[in-house]
C-alpha positions as CSV (number, residue, x, y, z in Angstrom):
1,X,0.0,0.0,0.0
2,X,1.4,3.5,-0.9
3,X,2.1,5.7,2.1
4,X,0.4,8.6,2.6
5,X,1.7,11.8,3.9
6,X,-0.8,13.9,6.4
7,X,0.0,17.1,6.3
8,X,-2.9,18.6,8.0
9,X,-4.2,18.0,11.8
10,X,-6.4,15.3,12.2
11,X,-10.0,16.1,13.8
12,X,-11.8,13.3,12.8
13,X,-12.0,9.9,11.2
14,X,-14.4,7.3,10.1
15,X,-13.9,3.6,8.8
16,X,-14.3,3.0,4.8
17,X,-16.9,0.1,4.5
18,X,-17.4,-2.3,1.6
19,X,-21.6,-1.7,1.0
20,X,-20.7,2.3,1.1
21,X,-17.8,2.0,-2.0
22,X,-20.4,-0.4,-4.0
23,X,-24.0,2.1,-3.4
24,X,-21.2,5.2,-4.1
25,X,-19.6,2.8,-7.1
26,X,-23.9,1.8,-8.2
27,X,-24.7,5.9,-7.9
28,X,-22.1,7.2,-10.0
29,X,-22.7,4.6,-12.9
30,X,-26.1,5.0,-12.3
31,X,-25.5,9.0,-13.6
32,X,-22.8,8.0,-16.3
33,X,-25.8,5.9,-17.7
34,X,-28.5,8.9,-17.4
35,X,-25.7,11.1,-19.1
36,X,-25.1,8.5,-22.2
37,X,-28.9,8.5,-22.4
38,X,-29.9,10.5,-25.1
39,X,-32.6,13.4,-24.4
40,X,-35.7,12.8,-25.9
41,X,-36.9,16.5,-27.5
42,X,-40.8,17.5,-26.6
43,X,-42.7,20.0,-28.4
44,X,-42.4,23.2,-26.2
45,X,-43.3,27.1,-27.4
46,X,-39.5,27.9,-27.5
47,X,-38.4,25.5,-29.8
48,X,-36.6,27.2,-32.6
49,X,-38.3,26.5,-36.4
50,X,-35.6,24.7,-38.4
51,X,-34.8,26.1,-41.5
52,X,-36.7,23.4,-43.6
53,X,-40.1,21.6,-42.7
54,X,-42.2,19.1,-44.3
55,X,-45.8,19.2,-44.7
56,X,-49.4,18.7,-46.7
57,X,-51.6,20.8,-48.7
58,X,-55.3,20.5,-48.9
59,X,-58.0,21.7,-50.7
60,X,-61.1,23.0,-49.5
61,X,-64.3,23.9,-52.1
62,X,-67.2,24.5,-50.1
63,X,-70.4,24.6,-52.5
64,X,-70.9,27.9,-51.1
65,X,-67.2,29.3,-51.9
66,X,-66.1,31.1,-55.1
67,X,-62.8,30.3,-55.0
68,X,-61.2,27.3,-53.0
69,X,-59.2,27.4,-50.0
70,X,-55.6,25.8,-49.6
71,X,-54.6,24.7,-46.0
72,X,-51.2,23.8,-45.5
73,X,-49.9,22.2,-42.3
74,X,-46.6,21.6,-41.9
75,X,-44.7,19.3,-39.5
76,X,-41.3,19.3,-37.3
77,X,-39.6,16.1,-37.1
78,X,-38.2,15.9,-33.3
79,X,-35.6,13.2,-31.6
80,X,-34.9,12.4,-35.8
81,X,-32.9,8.6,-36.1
82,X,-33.8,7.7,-32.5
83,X,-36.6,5.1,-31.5
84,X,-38.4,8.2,-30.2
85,X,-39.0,9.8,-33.8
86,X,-41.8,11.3,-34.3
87,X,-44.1,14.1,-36.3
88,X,-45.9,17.2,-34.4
89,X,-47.8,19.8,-36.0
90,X,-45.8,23.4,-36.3
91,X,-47.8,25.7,-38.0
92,X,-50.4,26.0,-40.8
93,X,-51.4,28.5,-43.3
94,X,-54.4,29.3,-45.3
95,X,-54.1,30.3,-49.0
96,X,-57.4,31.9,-51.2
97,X,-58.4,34.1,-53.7
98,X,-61.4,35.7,-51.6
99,X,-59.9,37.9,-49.6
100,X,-63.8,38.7,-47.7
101,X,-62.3,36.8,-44.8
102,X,-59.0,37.6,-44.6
103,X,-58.8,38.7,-41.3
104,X,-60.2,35.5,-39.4
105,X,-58.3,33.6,-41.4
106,X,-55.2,35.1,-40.7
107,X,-55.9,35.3,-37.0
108,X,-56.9,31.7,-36.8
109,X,-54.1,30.3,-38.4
110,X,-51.6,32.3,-35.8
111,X,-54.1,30.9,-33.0
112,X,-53.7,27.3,-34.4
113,X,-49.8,27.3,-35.0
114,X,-49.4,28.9,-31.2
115,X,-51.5,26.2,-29.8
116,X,-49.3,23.8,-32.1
117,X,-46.0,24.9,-30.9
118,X,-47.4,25.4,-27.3
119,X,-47.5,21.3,-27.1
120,X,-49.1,18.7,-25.6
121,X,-52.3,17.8,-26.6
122,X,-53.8,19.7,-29.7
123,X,-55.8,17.3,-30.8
124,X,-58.9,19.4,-29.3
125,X,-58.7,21.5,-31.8
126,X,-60.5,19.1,-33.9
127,X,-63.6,18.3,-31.7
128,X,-63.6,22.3,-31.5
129,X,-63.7,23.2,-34.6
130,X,-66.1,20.2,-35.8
131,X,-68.7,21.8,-33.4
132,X,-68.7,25.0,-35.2
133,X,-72.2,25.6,-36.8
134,X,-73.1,28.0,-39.5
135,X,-76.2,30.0,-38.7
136,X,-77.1,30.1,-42.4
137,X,-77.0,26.4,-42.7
138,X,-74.2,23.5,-43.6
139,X,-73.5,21.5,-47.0
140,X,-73.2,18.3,-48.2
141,X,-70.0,16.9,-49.1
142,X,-70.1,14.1,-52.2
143,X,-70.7,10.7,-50.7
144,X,-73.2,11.7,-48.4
145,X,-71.3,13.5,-45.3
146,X,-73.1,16.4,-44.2
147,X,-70.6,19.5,-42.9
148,X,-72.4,22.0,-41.0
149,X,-69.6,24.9,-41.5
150,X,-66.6,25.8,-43.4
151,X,-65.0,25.8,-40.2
152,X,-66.1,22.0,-39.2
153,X,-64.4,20.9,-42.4
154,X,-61.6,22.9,-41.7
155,X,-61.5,20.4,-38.2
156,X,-62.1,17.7,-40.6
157,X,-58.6,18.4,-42.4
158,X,-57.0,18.8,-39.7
159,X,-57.8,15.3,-38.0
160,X,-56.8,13.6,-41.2
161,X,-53.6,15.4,-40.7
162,X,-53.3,14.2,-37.2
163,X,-54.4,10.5,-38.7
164,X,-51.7,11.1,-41.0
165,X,-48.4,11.9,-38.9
166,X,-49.9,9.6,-36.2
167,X,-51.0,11.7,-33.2
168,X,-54.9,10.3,-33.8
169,X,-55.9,7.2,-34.3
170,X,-58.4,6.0,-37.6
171,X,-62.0,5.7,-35.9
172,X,-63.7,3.6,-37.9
173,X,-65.3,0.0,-37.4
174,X,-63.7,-3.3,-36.4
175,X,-64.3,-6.1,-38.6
176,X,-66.8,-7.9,-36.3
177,X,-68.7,-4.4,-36.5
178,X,-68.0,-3.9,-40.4
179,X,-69.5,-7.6,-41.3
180,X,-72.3,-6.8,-39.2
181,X,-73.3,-3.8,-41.3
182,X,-72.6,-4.9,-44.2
183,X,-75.0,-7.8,-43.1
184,X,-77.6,-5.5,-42.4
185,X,-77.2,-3.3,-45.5
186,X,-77.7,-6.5,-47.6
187,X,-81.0,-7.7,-45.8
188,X,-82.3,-4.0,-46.0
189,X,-81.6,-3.9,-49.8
190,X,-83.2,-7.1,-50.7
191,X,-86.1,-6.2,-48.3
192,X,-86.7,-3.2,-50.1
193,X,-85.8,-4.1,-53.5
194,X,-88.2,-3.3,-56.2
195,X,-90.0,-5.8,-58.2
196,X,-89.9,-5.4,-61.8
197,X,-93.7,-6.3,-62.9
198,X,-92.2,-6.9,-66.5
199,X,-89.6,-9.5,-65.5
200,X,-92.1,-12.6,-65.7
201,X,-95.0,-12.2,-67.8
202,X,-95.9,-14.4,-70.5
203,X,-96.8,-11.2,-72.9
204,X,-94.2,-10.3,-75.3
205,X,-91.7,-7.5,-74.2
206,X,-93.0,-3.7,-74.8
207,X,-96.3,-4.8,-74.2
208,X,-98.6,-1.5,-73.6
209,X,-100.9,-1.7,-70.7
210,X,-104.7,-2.7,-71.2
211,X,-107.1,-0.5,-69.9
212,X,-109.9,-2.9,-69.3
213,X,-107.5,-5.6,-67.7
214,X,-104.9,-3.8,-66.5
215,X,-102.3,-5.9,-67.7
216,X,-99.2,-5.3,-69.9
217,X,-100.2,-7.5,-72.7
218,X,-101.8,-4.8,-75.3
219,X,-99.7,-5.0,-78.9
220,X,-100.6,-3.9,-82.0
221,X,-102.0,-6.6,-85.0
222,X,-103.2,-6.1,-88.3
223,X,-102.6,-2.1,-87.5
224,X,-105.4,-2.5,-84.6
225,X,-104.4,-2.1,-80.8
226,X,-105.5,-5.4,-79.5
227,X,-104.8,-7.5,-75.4
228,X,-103.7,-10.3,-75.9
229,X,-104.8,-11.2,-72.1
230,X,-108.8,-10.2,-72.6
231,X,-109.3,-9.2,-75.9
232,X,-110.0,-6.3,-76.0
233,X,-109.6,-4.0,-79.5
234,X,-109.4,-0.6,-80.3
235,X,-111.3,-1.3,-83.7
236,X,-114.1,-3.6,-82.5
C-alpha cells in the first residue's frame, strides 16, 4: 500500500466500508448511464423553427365558396434517427383568392400554430372546430357526409392530418362491427328491392298496358291495338 503523507491536523476519522464504495460505485454509474442517455426532445413554445419543414396541402371547395381554399400544415420532425421519432404539427397556413375573410383567417391560423407549438395535446382542436355551426346552414360533401360549416371541415382536415403523422388514431369499425353492417345493408336492400312487374309475364316485351284488364299485354295486329290477355280491340 502507498504511504500517505498527512500534512494537516487530524479532527476526525471514520472507517471506509465495503456496501458504502459499491451504493457510491452503483450511484455514479447510475448518472454516467443517465448522461449517455440521449434526451428525448418535446414539443415546447421555444423550440426554434428549423430552417426546412415538411408538410401537406389540402384543398377546400365549399359549394358555397367562389374560389377554394388551400390549408397547408406543416410538421417538425423531433428526436430524428432515434426510437423516439416522431411528427408534431408546427404551423399551418391558409391560402385563397377571396380575400372577404382575410382577417379570421389570418388570426386563426396564428391561434392554431401557437396552440401547435405550445405542445401537448392539440388534438382538441378538432372536436372544437367540428362543433362549429353555421347560422345560415351547412353542406353536403359528395358521398353523403353532411358538414355543418366551413369551419367544421376545416376540423375535418385537420384530423386527417393528425391521422396522417400519427397523433390520432383511424376511428372507424372493427371487422366484427363492419361484417355486421354490411350484413344488415344487404337484408335492407333485398327487403326493399323493387319488383320489376315486367320481369315474368308471358306477354311479349314492350307490351302496352290494357285498360280494361290492366295488364301489360296490349300490342298492335293487323294495324289495330288489340290484349292479348282479354281481348279487348281498339277497332271492335
Amino acid at each position: 500500500m502507498k504511504p500517505v503523507k498527512i500534512k494537516g491536523k487530524i479532527v476526525d476519522y471514520r472507517v471506509a466500508r465495503a456496501d458504502a464504495t459499491d451504493a457510491g460505485q452503483a450511484a455514479g454509474k447510475a448518472d454516467r448511464d443517465e448522461a449517455a442517455k440521449p434526451k428525448v426532445v418535446q414539443m415546447h413554445e421555444k423550440l426554434e423553427r428549423p430552417e426546412m419543414l415538411e408538410g401537406s396541402t389540402y384543398k377546400l371547395k365549399s359549394p358555397g365558396m367562389d374560389h377554394a381554399m388551400y390549408i397547408t400544415i406543416n410538421n417538425i420532425v423531433l428526436n430524428a434517427g432515434t426510437e423516439h421519432e416522431g411528427r408534431r404539427p408546427f404551423e399551418i397556413f391558409i391560402n385563397t383568392k377571396n380575400l372577404d375573410n382575410f382577417q379570421w383567417i389570418v388570426a386563426m391560423t396564428r391561434m392554431m400554430s401557437a396552440v401547435f407549438r405550445k405542445g401537448g395535446d392539440v388534438t382538441f382542436l378538432v372536436e372544437e372546430m367540428k362543433a362549429v355551426f353555421d347560422p345560415r346552414g351547412g353542406y353536403w360533401l359528395p358521398g353523403g357526409r353532411f358538414m355543418p360549416s366551413v369551419i367544421a371541415e376545416l376540423g375535418h382536415i385537420i384530423e386527417r392530418h393528425l391521422q396522417k403523422i400519427g397523433l390520432l388514431g383511424k376511428i372507424g369499425l372493427d371487422e366484427h362491427q363492419q361484417r355486421l353492417v354490411e350484413e344488415k345493408r344487404a337484408a335492407f336492400i333485398e327487403q326493399n328491392r323493387q319488383t320489376d312487374a315486367f320481369v315474368n309475364t308471358e306477354f311479349p316485351g314492350g307490351a302496352q298496358l290494357c285498360t280494361k284488364c290492366n295488364t301489360a299485354a296490349l300490342v298492335r295486329l293487323d294495324g289495330c291495338m288489340t290484349c292479348l290477355n282479354c281481348g279487348d280491340s281498339k277497332c271492335g
